[in-house]
N, C-alpha and C positions, 0 to 999 in steps of 0.2 A: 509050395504054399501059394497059395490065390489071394494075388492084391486086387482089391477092389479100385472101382473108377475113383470115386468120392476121397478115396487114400491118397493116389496119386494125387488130385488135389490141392489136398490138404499138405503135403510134403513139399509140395510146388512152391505155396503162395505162403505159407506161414514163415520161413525167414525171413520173404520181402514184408510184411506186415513188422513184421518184428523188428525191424530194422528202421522201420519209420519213425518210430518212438526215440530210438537216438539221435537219429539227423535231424530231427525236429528240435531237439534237446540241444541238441549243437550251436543252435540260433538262439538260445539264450546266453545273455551276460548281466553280469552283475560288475559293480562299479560303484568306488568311494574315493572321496576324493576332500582335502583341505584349504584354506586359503592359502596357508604356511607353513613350513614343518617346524619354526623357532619363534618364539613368541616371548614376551615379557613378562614376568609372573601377573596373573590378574587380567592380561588382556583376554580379549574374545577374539573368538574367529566360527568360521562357517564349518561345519560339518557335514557334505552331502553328500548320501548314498542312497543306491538304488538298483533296481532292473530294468531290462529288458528283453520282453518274450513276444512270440509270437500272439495271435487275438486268438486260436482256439486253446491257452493255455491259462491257468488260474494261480494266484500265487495268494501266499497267507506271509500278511505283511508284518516282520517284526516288532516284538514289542520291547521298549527300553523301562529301564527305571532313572533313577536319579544323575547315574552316573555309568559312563560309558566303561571305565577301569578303576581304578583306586590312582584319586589323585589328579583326575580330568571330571568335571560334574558339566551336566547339565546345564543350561539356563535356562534355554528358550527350546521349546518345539514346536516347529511350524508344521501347519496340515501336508500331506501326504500330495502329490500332485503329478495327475495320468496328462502326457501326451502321448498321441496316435502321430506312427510314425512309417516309414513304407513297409519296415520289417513288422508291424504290430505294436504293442503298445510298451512306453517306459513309463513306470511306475518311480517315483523320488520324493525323497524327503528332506528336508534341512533341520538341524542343530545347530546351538549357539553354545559353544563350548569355552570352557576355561579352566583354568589348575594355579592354586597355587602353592602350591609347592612345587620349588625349583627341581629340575632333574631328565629326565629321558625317559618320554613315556610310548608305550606301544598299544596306539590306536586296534582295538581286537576286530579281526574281522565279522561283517556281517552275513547272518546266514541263509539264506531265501529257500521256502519251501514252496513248492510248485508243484501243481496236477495236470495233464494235458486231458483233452478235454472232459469225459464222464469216465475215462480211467480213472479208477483207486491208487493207481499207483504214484508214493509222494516221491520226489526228484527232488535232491536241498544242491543249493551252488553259495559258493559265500568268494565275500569282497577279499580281496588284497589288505593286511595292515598294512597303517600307515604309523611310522614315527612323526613323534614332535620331542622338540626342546624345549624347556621352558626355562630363563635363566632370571636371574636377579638383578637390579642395577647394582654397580660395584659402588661401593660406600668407604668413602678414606675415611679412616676410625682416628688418623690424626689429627684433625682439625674437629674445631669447637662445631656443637650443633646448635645452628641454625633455628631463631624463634619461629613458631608456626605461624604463618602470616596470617592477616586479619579478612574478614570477608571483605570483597570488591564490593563497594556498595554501587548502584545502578540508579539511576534518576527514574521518579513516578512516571508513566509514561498515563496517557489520557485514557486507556482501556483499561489499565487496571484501576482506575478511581472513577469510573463510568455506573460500572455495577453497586459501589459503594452509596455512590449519592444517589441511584435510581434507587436501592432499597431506602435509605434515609426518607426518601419525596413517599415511595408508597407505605412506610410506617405511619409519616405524619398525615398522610391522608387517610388511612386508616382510622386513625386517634379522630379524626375532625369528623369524618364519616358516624363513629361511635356515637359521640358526643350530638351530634344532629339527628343522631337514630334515636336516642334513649330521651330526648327532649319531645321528637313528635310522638314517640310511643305515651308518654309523661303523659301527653298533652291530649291522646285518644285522636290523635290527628292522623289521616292515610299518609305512610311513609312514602309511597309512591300512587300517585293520581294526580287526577286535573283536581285545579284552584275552583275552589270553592261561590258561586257566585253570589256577590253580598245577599242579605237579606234585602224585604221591600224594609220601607218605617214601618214602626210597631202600630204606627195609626191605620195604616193600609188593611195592614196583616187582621186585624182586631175586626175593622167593620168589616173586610169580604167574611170572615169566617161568621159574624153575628148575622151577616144577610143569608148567610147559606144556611145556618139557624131556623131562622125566621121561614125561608123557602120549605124547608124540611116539616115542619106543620107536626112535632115531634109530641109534643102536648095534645093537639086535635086526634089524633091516633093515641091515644090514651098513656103516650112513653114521658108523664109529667118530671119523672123523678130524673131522669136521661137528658131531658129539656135544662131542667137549670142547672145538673153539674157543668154540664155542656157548656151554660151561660158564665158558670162562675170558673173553671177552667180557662176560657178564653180570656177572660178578663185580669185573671191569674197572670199568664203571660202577658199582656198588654202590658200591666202595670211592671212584673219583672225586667224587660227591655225599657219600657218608658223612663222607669225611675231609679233600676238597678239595684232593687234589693230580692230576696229570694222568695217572693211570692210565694211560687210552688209547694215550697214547703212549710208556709204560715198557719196558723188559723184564722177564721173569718176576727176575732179580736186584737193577734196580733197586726195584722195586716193595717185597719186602722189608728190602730195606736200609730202605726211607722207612718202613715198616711195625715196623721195630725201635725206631722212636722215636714209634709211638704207643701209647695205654696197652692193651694188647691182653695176654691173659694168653697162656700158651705153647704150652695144648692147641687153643685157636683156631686160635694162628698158625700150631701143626703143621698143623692139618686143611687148611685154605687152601694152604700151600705144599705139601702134598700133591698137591691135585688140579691146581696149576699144575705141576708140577715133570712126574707122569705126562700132561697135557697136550702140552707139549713134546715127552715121548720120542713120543708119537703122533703128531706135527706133524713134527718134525724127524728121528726115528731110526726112525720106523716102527715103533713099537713095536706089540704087539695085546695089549690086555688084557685081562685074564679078566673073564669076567660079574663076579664077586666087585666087582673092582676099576672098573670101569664106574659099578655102584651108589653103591662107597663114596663116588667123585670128587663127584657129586651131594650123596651124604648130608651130608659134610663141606660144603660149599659150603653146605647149609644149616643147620646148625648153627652155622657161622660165620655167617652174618646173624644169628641169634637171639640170637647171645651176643654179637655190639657193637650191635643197634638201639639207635636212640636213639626214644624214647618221650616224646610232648609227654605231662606230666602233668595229667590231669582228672577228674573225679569218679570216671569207671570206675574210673581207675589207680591210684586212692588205695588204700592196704595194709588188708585187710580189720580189723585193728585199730582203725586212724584211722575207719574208717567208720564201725564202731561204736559208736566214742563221741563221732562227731558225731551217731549217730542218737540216742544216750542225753541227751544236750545238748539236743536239740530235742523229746524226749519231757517232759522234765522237768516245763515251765508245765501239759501235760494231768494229772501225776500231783500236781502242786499245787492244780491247780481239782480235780482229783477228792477231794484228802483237805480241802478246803475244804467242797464239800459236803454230807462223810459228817456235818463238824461239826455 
């Protein structure tokens, strides 16, 4: 029979290939291990197993459930954790284990399955059991039992009443915050902006707005009817601010009715009820006024401001009399040191 080259070969090197797959295999181990093998009923302790393989090999890592056996459970399971070592990598885990029921228990071993590297083929290696004891404390059944004792109580310590009283301070500021919110909102006030800066006097406000009027030549361009609402609107506000009833919303009748019972003298009050009374006929009966009567309605409307402003008094406003002989009053000490010196 005729062996071919490519046979020879293949007879040659296929046991050494073959072969590698085990001694490679050889270099694995697996490992479990306890804090203790005798324990208390209830106590805990460590549970930790693992592998290690070489870095071209791949392992599929056990999965638990609640309990390791009947009679040892679970508590805690900590993540899974690779160190790289000279031989390749250990793979480990930790459990937090406990039992209580007293007795001899047999920790089952663990079982690791393993691929080397794009071989199919699976390889399983499993841990050593391990025993544990778990016993009871001995309890003399002769002697009386023992009241349950009371909780240790422990003094307030300053962190834990820190939190307490920091929410108490941001509850009550909250409440106060409310209460100041619901008031400027009340009130059509910006809850947050700059202060408002005062108004000028209603007297100020009244004649620049009648001369800007006047400037505006509103009648001369044919806008008669626009001219004196215009006139009697401003004068609307003047008297609202001056005397603090609600003009705005008066009629030309009620307005001076309320206007007869303030100290207003007669020729005022004619001029005023003048240029409302010819406002109306313009407004309501179509009236057309002569130039003449156009001017006056203005004129009057300011002569009435001038004769009710009210004027905060200050040095300017003082009566040139009074000035005077406060000037005379503070001159005096110079005309004293002067006729001291002539002495």
């Amino acid at each position: 029979m005729r062996i071919k080259v490519k046979h020879i070969i293949l007879l040659t090197f296929l046991p050494l290939w073959l072969a590698t797959v085990p001694l490679k295999a050889q270099q694995v181990k697996a490992f479990s291990k306890i804090d203790t093998t005798a324990i208390m009923i209830g106590d805990q302790i460590a549970f930790d197993f693992g592998i290690q393989l070489p870095d071209t090999f791949n392992v599929q890592w056990p999965q638990f459930a609640d309990t390791l056996t009947g009679g040892i459970e679970i508590i805690k399971k900590l993540p899974p954790d690779t160190v790289t070592t000279d031989l390749g990598k250990q793979y480990s885990q930790r459990f937090v284990i406990t039992g209580f029921d007293s007795g001899y228990y047999q920790l089952p071993s663990v079982r690791f399955v393993f691929t080397h590297g794009n071989d199919t083929t699976r390889y399983t290696i499993d841990t050593d059991p391990i025993g544990l004891k778990i016993f009871v404390p001995d309890v003399d059944t002769t002697k009386a039992f023992k009241p349950i004792a009371a909780p240790i109580e422990e003094p307030v310590t300053i962190g834990e009443v820190l939190p307490w009283v920091g929410l108490a301070l941001l509850i009550i500021a909250l409440v106060v915050f409310g209460i100041w919110y619901y008031q400027r909102r009340k009130q059509n006030k910006p809850v947050f902006g700059k202060k408002e800066k005062p108004l000028p006097p209603p007297h100020i406000v009244a004649l620049n707005k009648l001369e800007e009027l006047r400037l505006a030549k509103l009648w001369q361009a044919g806008k008669v009817k626009e001219y004196h609402s215009a006139i009697t609107d401003i004068m609307r506000e003047y008297l609202e601010r001056r005397y603090g009833f609600n003009a705005m919303e008066m009629t030309t009748d009620e307005i001076f009715d309320e206007m007869k019972t303030r100290p207003v003298n007669d020729q005022a009050y004619g001029k005023l009820k003048n240029a409302f009374e010819l406002a109306d006929l313009v407004k309501f009966a179509k009236a057309n006024p002569t130039p003449l009567e156009n001017d006056q309605s203005i004129y009057d409307c300011i002569d009435f401001v001038n004769e009710t402003k009210v004027i905060p008094e200050t040095t300017q406003d003082k009566p040139l009399e009074k000035k005077e002989k406060e000037e005379k009053t503070e001159d005096k000490p110079e005309e004293k040191r002067k006729e001291e010196s002539d002495v």
